[in-house]
C-alpha positions in Angstrom: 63.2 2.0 5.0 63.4 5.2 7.1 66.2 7.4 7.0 67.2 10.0 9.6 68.2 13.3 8.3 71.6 14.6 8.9 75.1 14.0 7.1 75.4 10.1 8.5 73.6 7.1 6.9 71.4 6.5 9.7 68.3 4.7 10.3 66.8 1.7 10.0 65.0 -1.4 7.5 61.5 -2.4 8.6 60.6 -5.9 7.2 56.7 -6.3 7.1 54.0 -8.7 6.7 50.4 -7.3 5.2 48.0 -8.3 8.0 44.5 -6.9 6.9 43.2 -4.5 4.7 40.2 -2.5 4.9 37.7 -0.1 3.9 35.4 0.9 6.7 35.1 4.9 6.3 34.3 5.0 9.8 37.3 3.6 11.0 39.7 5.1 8.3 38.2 8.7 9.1 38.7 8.2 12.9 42.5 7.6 12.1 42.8 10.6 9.5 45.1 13.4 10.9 44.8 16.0 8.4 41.8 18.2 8.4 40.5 18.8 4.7 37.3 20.0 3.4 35.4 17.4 2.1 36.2 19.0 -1.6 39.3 18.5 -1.1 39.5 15.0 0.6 37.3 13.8 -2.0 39.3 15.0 -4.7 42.4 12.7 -3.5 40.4 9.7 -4.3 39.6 6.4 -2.0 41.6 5.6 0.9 42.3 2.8 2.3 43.7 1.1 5.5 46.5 -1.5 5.8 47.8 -2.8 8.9 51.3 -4.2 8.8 53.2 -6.5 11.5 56.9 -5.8 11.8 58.8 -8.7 11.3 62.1 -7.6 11.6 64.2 -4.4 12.6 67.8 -3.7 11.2 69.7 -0.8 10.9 70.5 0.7 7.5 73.8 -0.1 7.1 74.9 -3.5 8.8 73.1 -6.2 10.3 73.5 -5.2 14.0 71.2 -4.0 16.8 69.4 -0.8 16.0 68.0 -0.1 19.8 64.5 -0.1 18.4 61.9 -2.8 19.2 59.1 -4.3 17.8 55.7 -4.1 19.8 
């Protein structure tokens, strides 16, 4: 679920299906945005990638069109 900010209940309900999950360091460090020392990243533990397919799309409240498409 993602909810906009603001005084309105907007935003949408992603419904997902786990594709893959993986470990490969390389890969997960090529997608990492933040910029730690390696103290610091090593301290948060393992991570890990998941990739996700989006199933569905639906707004928050309701069952309509949300304007937002899946790849």
């Amino acid at each position: 679920m993602y909810i906009e900010h603001g005084t309105n209940y907007k935003g949408i309900r992603l419904f997902l299906t786990k594709v893959k999950e993986d470990n490969n360091q390389a890969l997960i460090t090529a997608m990492t945005r933040r910029h730690l020392s390696p103290e610091e990243d090593g301290a948060k533990g393992p991570k890990h990638l998941v990739i996700f397919k989006v199933d569905k799309i639906l707004p928050l409240i309701g069952d309509g069109e949300t304007g937002v498409e899946s790849p």
